[in-house]
N, C-alpha and C positions, 0 to 999 in steps of 0.2 A: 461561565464555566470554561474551564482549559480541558488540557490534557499534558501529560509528558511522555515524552518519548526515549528509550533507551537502546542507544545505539551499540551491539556487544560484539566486538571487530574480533571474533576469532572464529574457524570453521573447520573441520578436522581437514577436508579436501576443498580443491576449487571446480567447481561443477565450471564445465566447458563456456557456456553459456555469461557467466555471471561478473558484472561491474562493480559490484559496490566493494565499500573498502571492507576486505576483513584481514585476517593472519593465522595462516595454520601452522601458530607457532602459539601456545598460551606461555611463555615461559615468562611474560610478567603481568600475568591474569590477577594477579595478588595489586600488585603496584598500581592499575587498570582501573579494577574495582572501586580503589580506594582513592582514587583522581576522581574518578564520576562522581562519589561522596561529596567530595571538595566541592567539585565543579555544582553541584545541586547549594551548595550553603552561598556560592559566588552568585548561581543567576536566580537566588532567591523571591527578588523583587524584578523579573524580567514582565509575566504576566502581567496582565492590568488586573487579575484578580486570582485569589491563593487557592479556591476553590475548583478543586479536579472531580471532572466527571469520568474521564478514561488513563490509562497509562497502557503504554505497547511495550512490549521486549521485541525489537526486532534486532536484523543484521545482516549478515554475519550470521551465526547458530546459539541463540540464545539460550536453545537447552542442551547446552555442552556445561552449562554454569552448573553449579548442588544446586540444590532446594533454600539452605544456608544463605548461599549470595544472592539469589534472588530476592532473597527475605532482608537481606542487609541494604540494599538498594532500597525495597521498600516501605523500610524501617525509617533511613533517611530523607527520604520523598515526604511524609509523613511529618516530620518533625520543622517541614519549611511549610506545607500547604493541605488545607481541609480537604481531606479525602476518607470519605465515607465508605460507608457497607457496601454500596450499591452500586461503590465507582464500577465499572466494568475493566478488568486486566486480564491483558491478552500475552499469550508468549507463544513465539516463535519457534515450530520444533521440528525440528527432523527426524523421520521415524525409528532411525539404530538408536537414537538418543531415549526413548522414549519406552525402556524396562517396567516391570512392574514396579519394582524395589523405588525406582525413578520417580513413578508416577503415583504413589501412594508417599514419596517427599514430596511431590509437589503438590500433592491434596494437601498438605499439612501448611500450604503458603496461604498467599489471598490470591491465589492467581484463580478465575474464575474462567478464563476464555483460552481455549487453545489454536493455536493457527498450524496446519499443518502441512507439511513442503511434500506430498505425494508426488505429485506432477505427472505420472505415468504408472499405472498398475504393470507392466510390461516391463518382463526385466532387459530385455536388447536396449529399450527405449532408453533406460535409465542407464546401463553402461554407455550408450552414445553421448548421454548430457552428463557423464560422468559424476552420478548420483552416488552417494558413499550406501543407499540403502537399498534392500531388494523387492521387489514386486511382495512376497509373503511378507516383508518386515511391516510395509504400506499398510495391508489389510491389518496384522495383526495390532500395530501400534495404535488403529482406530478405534478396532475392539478394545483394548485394555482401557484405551482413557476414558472410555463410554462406560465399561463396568466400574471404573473407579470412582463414576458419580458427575463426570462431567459432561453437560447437555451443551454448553455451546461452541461451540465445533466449526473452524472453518475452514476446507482442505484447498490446496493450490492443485492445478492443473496446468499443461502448457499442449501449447497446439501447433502447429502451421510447421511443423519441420518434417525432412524427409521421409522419416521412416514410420510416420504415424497415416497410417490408412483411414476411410473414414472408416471403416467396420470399426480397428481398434479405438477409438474416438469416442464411437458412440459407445463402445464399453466403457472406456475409462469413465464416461458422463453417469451411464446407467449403475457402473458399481458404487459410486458416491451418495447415488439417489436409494438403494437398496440398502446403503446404510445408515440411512436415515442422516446424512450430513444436513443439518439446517441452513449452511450457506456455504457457499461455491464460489470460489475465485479462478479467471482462469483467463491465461495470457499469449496472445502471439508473439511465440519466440523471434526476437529481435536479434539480429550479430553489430552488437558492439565492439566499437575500436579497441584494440587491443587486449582482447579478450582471446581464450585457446580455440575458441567456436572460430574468431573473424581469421585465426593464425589458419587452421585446419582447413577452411574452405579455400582462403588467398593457397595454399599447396598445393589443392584438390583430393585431399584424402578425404575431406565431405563434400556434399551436393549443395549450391545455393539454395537459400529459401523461393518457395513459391509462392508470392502475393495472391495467386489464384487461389490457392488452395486452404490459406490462412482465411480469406474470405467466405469461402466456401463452411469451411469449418466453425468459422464465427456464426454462422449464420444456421449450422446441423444445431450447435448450443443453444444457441435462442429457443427456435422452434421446440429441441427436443424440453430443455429447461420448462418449460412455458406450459408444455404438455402433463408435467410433474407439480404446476402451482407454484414454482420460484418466482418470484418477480425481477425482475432486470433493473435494477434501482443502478445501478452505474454499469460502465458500458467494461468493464472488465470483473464484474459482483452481482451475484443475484442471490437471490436467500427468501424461505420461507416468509410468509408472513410476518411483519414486527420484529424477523429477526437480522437487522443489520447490525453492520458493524458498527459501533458507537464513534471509534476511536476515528478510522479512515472518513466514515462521513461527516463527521466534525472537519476535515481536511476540505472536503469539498463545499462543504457549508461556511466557510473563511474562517473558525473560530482560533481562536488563538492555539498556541501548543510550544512547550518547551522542550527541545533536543538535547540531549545529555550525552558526552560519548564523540569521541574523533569520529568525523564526516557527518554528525547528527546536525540536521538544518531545524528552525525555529520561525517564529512568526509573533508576531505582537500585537498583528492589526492595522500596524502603520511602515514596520520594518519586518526583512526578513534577515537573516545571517544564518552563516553554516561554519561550522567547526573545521579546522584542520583535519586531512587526512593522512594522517602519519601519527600512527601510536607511541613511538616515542618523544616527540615534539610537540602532543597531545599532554603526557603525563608533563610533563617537564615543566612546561608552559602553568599549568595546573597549580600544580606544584611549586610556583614563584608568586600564585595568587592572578593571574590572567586568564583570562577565556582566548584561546586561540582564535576566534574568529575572525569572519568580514562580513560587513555590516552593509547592506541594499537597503535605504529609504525608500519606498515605494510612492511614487507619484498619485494624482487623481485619476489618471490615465492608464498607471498600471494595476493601481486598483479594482478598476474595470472591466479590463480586461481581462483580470484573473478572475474575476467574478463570471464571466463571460463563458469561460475555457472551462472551469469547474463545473459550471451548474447545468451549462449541455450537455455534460458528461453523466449526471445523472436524471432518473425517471421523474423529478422534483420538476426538472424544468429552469429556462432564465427566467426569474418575475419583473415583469417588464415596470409591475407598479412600486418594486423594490428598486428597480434600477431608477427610477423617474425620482423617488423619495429622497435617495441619496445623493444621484448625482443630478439631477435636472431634464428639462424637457429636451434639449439637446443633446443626450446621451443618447434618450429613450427614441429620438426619432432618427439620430443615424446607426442607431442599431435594429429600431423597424425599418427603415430603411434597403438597407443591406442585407436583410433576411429574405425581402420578398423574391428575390430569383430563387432559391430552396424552396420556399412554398410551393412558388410554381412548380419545381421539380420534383414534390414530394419528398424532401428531405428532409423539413421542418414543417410541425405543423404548428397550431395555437388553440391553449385549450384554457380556459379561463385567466387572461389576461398572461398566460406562462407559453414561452418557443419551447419547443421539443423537438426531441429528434423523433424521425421514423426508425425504422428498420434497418431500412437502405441509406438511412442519415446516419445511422451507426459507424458504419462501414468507411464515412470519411469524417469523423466528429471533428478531429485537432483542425483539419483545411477549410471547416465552416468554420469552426470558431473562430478563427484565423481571419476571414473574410469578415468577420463581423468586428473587428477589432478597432476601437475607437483611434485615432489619429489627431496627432497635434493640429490643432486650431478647428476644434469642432465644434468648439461653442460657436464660433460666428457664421457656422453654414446655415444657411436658412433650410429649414426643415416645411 
């Protein structure tokens, strides 16, 4: 099974915060669409197999698109690779985007999964991350797609910056939970380079982030999530019973997945590559019969590694007899190895043949993994 991904680079505003590529300019949304077409008949035979179990709309703001093009995309998808009733499709929405008029087009698509950019029920919160919606758009945009028939529902949140108290915190957690949200996403705001958040703070007309307080609040979610029956299946996702994301933990699980769309990255199993980001140099490119990208072979090493980084990140676990199967007994033992000082710290624990994080292993996941990272010439360490 795959997935495909659809990368949609337009957004009405740029929230303060945000890196990825988009353009709050659609004025060649037409020429755009119909590159990603292209581009879908070019990387036809990229998977090693035509069968799609999920497809994402992310970006960028996906549901700035009709009903129409959403459907024209997965009209096209369709026509290169087996995609069933049951695929699971998820779209990216922002809640001003998300009318009734809207959302009763987009019942009429195959889109069966909604992802939604709340981030903060508080409307200061949301003028400081320079969110284009308001606290009541938030709530109501939930209701609407709920009475329009739609059950799987994943709302975004974000935590760790100045102006979020834990009181309002634990509201934002507990409105999500009161609406019956079946899975939760929810992120320590980061200040990236070049970004209006990193311009604002380097001024000081905002306050640095607090590592204390990100931590602090990583750790209200947990406890409070936990007390609600989410499960913490990845270390930034938690969700009802059975109700994950198909698409994302296919990401963590290494399965393959196709990018479509300037800056959309890709995976094969053996290579990674990523699109150009630059929407005209994107279409153009397209448009001569080229995939803009750059192409990363992934070594036995990096493979590992990635396997490593991912699978601590979620409640799955590293399978230590999955890593031995694949890569041999000298994978398995300088990454038993390397674990055992987190044991002793309670960081990591081991629970039928799988490392796991704790709690408190949450809280530095990337710097363990990091630690457990296989190294050139490890086949001839003696174990």
């Amino acid at each position: 099974m795959g997935g495909i991904y659809f990368h949609i680079p337009f957004c009405k505003q740029a929230c303060h915060y945000c890196d990825f590529h988009f353009s709050t300019s659609i004025k060649y949304k037409n020429e755009m669409l119909e590159a990603m077409a292209k581009e879908l008949r070019l990387q036809s035979s990229y998977l090693p197999t035509d069968r799609i179990n999920t497809i994402y709309f992310g970006g960028g703001t996906p549901s700035i698109l009709e009903a129409s093009e959403i459907s024209f995309l997965l009209d096209e998808a369709s026509r290169h690779y087996d995609i069933s009733n049951t695929v699971e499709i998820t779209l990216e929405a922002n809640p001003d985007d998300l009318g009734k008029t809207k959302i009763e087009a987009f019942r009429r698509t195959s889109i069966n999964r909604f992802s939604i950019g709340i981030q903060s029920f508080y409307d200061e919160d949301l003028k400081w991350m320079n969110r284009a919606h308001t606290a009541q758009e938030a709530d109501s945009a939930i209701k609407r797609v709920q009475d329009a028939g739609f059950e799987d529902i994943t709302a975004d949140l974000i935590y760790g910056y100045p102006l979020l108290t834990d009181e309002k915190w634990l509201n934002n957690i507990q409105k999500l939970v009161q609406l019956h949200i079946p899975h939760i996403s929810a992120y320590s705001l980061t200040v990236e380079p070049k970004t209006a958040l990193a311009h604002l703070i380097k001024v000081g007309k905002y306050k640095k982030m607090d590592d204390e307080q990100a931590a602090a609040q990583f750790l209200q979610l947990i406890e409070t999530l936990d007390g609600y029956a989410y499960e913490h299946y990845e270390i930034s996702n938690f969700a009802l019973p059975s109700r994950y994301a198909k698409h994302n933990t296919n990401y963590w699980k290494s399965k393959p997945y196709l990018g479509i769309g300037p800056s959309a990255h890709s995976f094969n199993g053996l290579q990674r590559q990523w699109n150009i980001n630059n929407n005209q140099q994107y279409i153009t490119s397209i448009n001569h019969q080229r995939v803009p990208a750059e192409v990363e072979t992934l070594s036995e090493i990096d493979r590992i590694n990635e396997y490593i980084m991912t699978s601590l990140r979620t409640m799955w676990g590293l399978d230590l007899e999955y890593l031995e199967r694949l890569y041999g007994s000298a994978a398995l033992g300088y990454v038993v190895s390397n674990a055992k000082q987190f044991e002793e710290d309670n960081k990591i624990y081991r629970e039928r043949d799988c490392l796991k994080l704790t709690v408190s292993g949450k809280l530095m996941a990337d710097y363990i993994a990091s630690e457990l990272f296989i190294e050139e010439g490890y086949e001839h360490e003696k174990i």
